[in-house]
Structure formats: C-alpha cells, structure tokens
N, C-alpha and C positions, 0 to 999 in steps of 0.2 A: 465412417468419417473419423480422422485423427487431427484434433488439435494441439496446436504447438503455440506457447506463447512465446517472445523473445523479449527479456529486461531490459531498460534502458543500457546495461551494462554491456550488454552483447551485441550493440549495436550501436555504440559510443563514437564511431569512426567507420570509415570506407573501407578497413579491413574488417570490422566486424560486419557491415552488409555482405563484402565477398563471401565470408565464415556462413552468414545464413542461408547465404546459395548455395554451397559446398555441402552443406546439411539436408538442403530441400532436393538435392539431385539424388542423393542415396532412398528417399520415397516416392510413392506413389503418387504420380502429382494429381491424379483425379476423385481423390481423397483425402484432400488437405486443409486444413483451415489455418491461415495463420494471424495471429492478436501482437501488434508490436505498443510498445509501450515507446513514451518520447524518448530521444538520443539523449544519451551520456545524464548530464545534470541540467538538461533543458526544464524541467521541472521546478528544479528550485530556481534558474534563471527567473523563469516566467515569473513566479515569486514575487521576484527582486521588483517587475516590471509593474506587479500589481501594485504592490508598498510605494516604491515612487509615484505611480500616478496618484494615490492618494494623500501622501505626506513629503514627497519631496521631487517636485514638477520639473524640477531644473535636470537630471538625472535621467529622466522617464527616453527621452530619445536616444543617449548614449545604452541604456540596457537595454533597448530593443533591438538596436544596432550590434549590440554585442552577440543577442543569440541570430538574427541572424548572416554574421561572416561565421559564427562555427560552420551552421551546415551551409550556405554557400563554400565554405573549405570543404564539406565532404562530397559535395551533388560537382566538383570540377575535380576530383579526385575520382571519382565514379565514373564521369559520363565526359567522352573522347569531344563530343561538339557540341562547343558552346553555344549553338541555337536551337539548344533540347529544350522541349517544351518547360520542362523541370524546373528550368531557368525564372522562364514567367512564371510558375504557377507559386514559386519559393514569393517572388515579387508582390505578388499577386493576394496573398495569404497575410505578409503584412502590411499591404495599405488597408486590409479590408481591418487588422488590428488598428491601426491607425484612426482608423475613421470611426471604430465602435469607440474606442477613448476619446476622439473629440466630441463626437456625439453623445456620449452617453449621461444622461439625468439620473440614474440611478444612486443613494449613497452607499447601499446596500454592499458590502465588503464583497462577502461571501457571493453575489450572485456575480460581481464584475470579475471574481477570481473565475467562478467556471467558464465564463465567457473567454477569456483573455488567457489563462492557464490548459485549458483544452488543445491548445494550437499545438502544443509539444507535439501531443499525438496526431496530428493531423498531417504535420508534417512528415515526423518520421514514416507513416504510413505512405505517404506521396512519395517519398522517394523510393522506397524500397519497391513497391509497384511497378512504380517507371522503370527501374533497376533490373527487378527481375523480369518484367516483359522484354525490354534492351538484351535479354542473355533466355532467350526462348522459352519462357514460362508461362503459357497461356492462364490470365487472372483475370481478377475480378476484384473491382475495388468497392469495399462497401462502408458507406457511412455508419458506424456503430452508433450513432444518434436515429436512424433512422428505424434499427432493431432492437434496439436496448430504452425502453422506455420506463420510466421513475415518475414518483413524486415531486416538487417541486423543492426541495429541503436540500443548497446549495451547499457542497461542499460534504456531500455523506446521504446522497438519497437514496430511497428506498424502490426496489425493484417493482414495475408492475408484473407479475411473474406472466400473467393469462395473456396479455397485451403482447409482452415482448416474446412470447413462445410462438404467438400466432405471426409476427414480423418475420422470426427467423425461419420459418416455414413459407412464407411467401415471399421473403428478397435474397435467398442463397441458393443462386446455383450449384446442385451438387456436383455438375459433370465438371467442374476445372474448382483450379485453386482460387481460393477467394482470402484475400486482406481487408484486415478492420484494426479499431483501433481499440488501447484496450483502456481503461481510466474512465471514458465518456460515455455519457448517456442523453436525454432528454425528457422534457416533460411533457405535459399537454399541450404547453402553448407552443412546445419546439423551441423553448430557450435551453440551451446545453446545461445540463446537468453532470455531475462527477460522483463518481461513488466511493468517494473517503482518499486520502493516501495513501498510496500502495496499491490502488483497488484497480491495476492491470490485470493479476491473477484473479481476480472476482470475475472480471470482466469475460477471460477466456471460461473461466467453468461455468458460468451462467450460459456462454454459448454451446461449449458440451454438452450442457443437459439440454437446451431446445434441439440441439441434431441428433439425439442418443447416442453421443459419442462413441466409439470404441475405448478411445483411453485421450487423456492428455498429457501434456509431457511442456514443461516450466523450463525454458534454458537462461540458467543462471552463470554467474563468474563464481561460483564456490564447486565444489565437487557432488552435491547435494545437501539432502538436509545434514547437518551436523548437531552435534550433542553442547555446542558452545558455539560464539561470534568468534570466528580467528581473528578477528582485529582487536579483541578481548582479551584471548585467550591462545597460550600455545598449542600445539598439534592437538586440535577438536578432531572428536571422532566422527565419521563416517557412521550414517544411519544407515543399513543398506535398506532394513524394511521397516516401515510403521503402518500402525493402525490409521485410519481417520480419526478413531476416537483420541486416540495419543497425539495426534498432529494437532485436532481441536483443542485440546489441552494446553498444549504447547503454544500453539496462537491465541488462544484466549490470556498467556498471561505475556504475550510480548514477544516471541520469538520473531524476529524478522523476515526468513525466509518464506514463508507461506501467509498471505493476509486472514487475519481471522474469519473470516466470509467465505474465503473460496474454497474448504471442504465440505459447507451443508449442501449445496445441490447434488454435486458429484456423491456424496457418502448415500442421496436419496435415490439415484440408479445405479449408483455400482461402479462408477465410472473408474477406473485407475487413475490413479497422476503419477507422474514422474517427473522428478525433478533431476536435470541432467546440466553438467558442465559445457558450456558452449566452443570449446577451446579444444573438448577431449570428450566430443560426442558419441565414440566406441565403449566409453567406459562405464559401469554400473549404474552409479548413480544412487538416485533411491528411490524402490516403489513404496505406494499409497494407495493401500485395500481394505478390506475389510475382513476383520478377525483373525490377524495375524499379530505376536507378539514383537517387541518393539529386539531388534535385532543389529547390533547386539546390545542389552541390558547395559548402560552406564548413565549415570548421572548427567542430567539435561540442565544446564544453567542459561536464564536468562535473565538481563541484564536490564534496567531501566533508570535512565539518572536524570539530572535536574528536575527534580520531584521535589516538593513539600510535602512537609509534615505537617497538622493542622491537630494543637491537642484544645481539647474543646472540655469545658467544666461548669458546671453549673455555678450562676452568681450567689446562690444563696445554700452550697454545699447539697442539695437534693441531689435526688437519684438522675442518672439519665434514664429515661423509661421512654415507653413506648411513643408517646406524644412527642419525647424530643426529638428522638432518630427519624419521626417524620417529616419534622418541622426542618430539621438538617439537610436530611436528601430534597426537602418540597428545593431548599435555597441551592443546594450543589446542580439538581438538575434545570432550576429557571439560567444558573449561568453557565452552563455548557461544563463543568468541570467534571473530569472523568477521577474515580476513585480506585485504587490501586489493592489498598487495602485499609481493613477495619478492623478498631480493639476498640472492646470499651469493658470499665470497671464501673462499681458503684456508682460514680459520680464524678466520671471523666472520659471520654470517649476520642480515640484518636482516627489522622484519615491521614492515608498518603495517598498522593492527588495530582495528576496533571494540569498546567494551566494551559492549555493548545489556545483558549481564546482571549488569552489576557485579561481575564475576570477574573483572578484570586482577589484584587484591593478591594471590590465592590461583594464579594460573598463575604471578606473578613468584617468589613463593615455592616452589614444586614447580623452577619452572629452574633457583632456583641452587643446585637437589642438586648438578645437573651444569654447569651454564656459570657465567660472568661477565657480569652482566643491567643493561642503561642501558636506562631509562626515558628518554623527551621526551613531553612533553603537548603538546596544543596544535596538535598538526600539522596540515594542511592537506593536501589531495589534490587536486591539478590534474590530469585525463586530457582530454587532445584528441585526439579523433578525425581526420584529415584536416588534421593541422600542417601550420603552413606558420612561415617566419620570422618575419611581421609576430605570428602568435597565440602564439609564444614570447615575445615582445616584453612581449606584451599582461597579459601574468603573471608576470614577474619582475621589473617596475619596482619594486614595494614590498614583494618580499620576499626571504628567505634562502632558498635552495636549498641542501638536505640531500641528496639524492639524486633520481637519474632513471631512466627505462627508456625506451628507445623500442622501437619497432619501424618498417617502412615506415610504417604506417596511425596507429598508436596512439604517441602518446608522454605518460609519467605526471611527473609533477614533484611530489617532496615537499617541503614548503616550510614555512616557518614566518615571522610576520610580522616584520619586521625591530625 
C-alpha cells in the first residue's frame, strides 16, 4: 500500500484537484491511500468562524458564507451538472454547522473549534471523491473519525495507537483506492477531535503504519524539504536525502515542512517519506530513511517570531535552584505556554515562549508572587542546524542579539530587529 498525502496547498482550486488526478493515473490505483487536508486557507477560515461565534456574533454568518462560495467556486468549476450530488451534500454540511452553533451549550473554546474547524477536511475530502469517482476512479470514502481514535484533549490529542490500528485493519478496503481526511480524529464519545496544526501529515503516517505502508509520499507547493523558508530566505537549498533522525530535529525546533509527529511512527517500521512537489511530480524531491547522512550537508535555518522573552529573577537576589525551575515550568505548563528556549545564571533565568493560548498576562501574574518578571515582545528565534561563520553572518547583519546557545550542531540566536 502507498500513501500519499495532498496539502491544502495543492488543492487550493479545481486545477489542483485536476493535478491530483493527473498524479493518481500515473499509479496503481489498487494500492492507494489518499489523506487530503482542507482546501487552500479553509483552515484559518474556519478560524475566523470560530472567534466570531464567540466574540463577535454579528460576523458569524457572513464568514461562513465566505468559505463556503470558495468551494461552491470550485465543485461548479469541477463538476459539468449542477444537479451532482456534490451540490447538496456542500448544502448539506453547512446547515449541519449551522445547527451545531445554534445548538451548542458548550463554553469550551477548544472543543467548539474541533467541532466546527474539522469541516475543512470533510469537505475537501467530498469533493475530491465525488471528483475522482466522476473521472473513473473506483474509491472509497472513509471517515477518518471513524479510524483514527484519541484522547479527549481538544485541539492536540493524543493517538489511541491499539484502538486506531485495529479500525484501520477492519474499515479499509485494500482492493481499491480509498480517501480520508487528514487533521481529524475522534474520541470515545465520537466527539471530533484534531491532532494539533499542521497534523494532516501525522494523520497520513499514523495511517502508514496501521497498513505497513511501503512508503509515503507528502505533496507539497515547495520542491521538498529545504535547508531554509523561501518566503524567508533566498534560493534555499534542496535536501535531496535526510535522516528521520535529522528531520526529527529539524521538527522539533520548528521547521514547517514536516509536523513534528509525523516521523515517530514511520522511523518505528521503516516506512520512507517523500516529500514531493505537486506541480512537478517527475522530479526528485526528497527521501526520508533511516541512516542516511543529511545530503547535501549545509546549514538548516529555522525561523520563529512573535515570541517573548520572559527574564525571570529572584525577589530577594537568591539563586534560582532547583525548587524554582519547578515552580516555573509547574506555572508555564498549568497555562498552555510552550518554551522555545532556556538560560539561566545564578540568580536570573530566562524563557523564550510562545503564547498560542493567550495566557502570557495570567502566567506573568502568578510569577511575580515569587520573581522579578521583564517582558520583550517581539522576539525572534534563529536555530541553525549545521552553523558555520558565513550562516552567523547571514542573520545578525540587521539585528540585535539578546542572547545565544550553541552547541557542536545547533546554535539558537535570540534577536530582535534593530
């Protein structure tokens, strides 16, 4: 079995669904798994739909209305008669949104966003089905809530691995192509769950490993993985081969391309990935195996901004010791905030931090029961993998350096712009 994910990128419009059929006819179609993620920036749409329903009601009809005439523009670009099923079932999808927001008693942010931000995917996956059955592609459409079962922990849950191995063993027909969605999950109660942002590619390799994949293969709008963001950075390089272990690296400190999840299953059977250009499917790309050096060798730069600083100091000049750094992370991890990185001296300790849930005012407040707390907005995070002088060079011509860390491999630079 070969699966293939496709980004919301590459399937942003009714020429990228043709593109994905164009790509599905050159394989074996009774070997295929394909995971699509929502169209275009239906994602942060959904978003938008969430935030209005809770903070600004007046709004809430016009953004739902907005996503969907996008794909009503692509399913009458697609599909020659307007009395395709497709039609109703697009209808169909949002009264059922409709009715969970007037319905719903819940205050719970997080659980009304998996509910209501899930539909990206559900959609995208409708049509492309409809799409490719309409052009001879015997499929099979499958609820990935129905094989991919989690924990209850809205908006980043955790895989029941035993549970969802034995699903995709009893709901995937191997003899033909089957579509799923990739982002969603469910729980016990069968309330939709999601497994983080970005977590389309989690979603295709956790399926990988329950079919014992032969390989998977990620089609992106970049040429593969590269050694820098091109929307960063001028002509990044081309990775042709990486490690898993180098790619976990690289995702653990923020590189975009590959979510930091989706190479533990795959690196625990072997699975290959490939991550390939959607536009220019003949060409290289880049594989992902195991024990292979990273090809070719140059400096990896990843990039992370609207970050604070948080310098933290004892009120009464003491040490920070062991009892405080506990007392810190007990407060960083009760409000959600993720830490980037950490220095600490004698008797001052610093954290650079994202706020994803809008808890820095409430963590700054709880500190200074006990420290002396400086805030900096604004920050910037520089991490290069595989420094060298000339890539130090390359990133502090036009800024301040606040602090650094290196090690042999990794050196981080906190910066802020002059």
């Amino acid at each position: 079995m070969e699966v293939n994910k496709f980004g919301g990128a590459s399937i942003r419009d009714s020429s990228g669904v043709k593109n994905l059929l164009s790509i599905l006819k050159t394989k074996k179609k009774e070997k295929l798994f394909i995971v699509v993620s929502a169209m275009g920036k239906t994602t942060n749409n959904f978003e938008k739909v969430v935030q209005n329903y809770f903070d600004n009601q007046k709004d809430l009809d016009y953004s739902l209305k907005f996503i969907y005439d996008y794909h009503y523009q692509i399913i009458n670009e697609l599909f020659e008669n307007s009395r395709h099923k497709i039609f109703e079932d697009l209808k169909l999808i949002f009264k059922a949104i409709k009715d969970f927001l007037m319905k719903n008693k819940s205050p719970n942010f997080s659980f009304v966003y998996d509910q209501v931000v899930s539909n990206g995917e559900l959609i995208s996956s409708k049509i492309i089905y409809e799409y490719l059955n309409e052009n001879g592609i015997l499929i099979n459409w499958i609820d990935a809530r129905e094989i991919i079962k989690t924990d209850s922990k809205h908006r980043g849950a955790k895989v029941k691995w035993d549970e969802t191995n034995q699903k995709i063993s009893e709901k995937i027909d191997l003899k033909m192509v089957n579509i799923t969605q990739g982002f969603i999950a469910s729980d016990d109660n069968n309330f939709t769950t999601t497994l983080g942002r970005e977590g389309s590619d989690y979603s295709a390799a956790i399926i990988a490993y329950g079919l014992n994949a032969k390989s998977l293969t990620i089609w992106k709008d970049v040429p593969g993985v590269l050694n820098a963001d091109p929307k960063l950075f001028e002509n990044p390089v081309l990775l042709k081969d990486i490690s898993y272990g180098e790619t976990i690296e690289l995702a653990f400190y923020g590189a975009s391309v590959i979510h930091p999840k989706t190479l533990q299953p795959l690196q625990k059977k072997e699975i290959p990935l490939y991550v390939k250009p959607f536009l220019n499917p003949n060409s290289q790309g880049t594989k992902i195996t195991r024990g292979v050096d990273i090809n070719p060798k140059v400096p990896c730069y990843i990039v992370k901004k609207n970050l604070f600083l948080l310098r933290l100091s004892s009120l009464d000049f003491s040490f920070i010791v062991e009892e405080n750094i506990s007392e810190i992370f007990k407060e960083l991890h009760q409000n959600k905030i993720k830490v980037d990185l950490t220095q600490n001296s004698a008797i001052s300790m610093y954290l650079c931090i994202e706020d994803k849930y809008s808890k820095l005012d409430n963590l700054i407040s709880k500190l200074k029961a006990k420290f002396k707390v400086k805030c900096i907005e604004n920050i910037e995070l520089y991490t290069i993998r595989h420094f060298d002088k000339n890539s130090i060079k390359k990133i502090l011509g036009n800024y301040d350096l606040i602090l650094q860390q290196r090690t042999n491999e990794v050196l981080k630079l906190v910066i802020k712009q002059a």
